[in-house]
N, C-alpha and C positions, 0 to 999 in steps of 0.2 A: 222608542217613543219616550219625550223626557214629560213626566208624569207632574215636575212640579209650574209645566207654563200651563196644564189643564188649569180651568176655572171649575169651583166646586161643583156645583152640576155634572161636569164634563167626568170629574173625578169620582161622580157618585154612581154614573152610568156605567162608568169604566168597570169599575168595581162589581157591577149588579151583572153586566155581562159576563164577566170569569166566574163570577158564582153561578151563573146560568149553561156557561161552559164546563165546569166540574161536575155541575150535576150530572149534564147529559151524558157529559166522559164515563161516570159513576155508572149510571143507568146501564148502557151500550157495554160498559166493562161486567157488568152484573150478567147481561144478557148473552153475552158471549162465554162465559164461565157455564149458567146455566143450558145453555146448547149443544156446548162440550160435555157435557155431562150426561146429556139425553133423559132428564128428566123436564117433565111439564110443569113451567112459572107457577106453580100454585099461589105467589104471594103477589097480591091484588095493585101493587105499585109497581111488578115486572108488564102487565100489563101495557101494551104502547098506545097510547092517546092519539085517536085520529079520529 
């Protein structure tokens, strides 16, 4: 995708979305370390939001 025909808007979403996709990578990558490990999330942000 050529990032410079976006219009700033377009380029500001774009953006907000891979931040929103890093995070969950983050999250999902944290979760899977702590489940290998077989210890219980004690820390209140492992927690999953439903």
């Amino acid at each position: 995708m050529a990032l410079n025909v976006l219009t700033a808007p377009q380029r500001r979403l774009t953006g907000l979305l891979v931040k929103l996709a890093r995070i969950e990578f983050a999250h999902h990558l944290k979760q899977l370390i702590f489940s290998n490990m077989h210890q219980p999330a004690l820390d209140p942000l492992m927690t999953p939001i439903s």
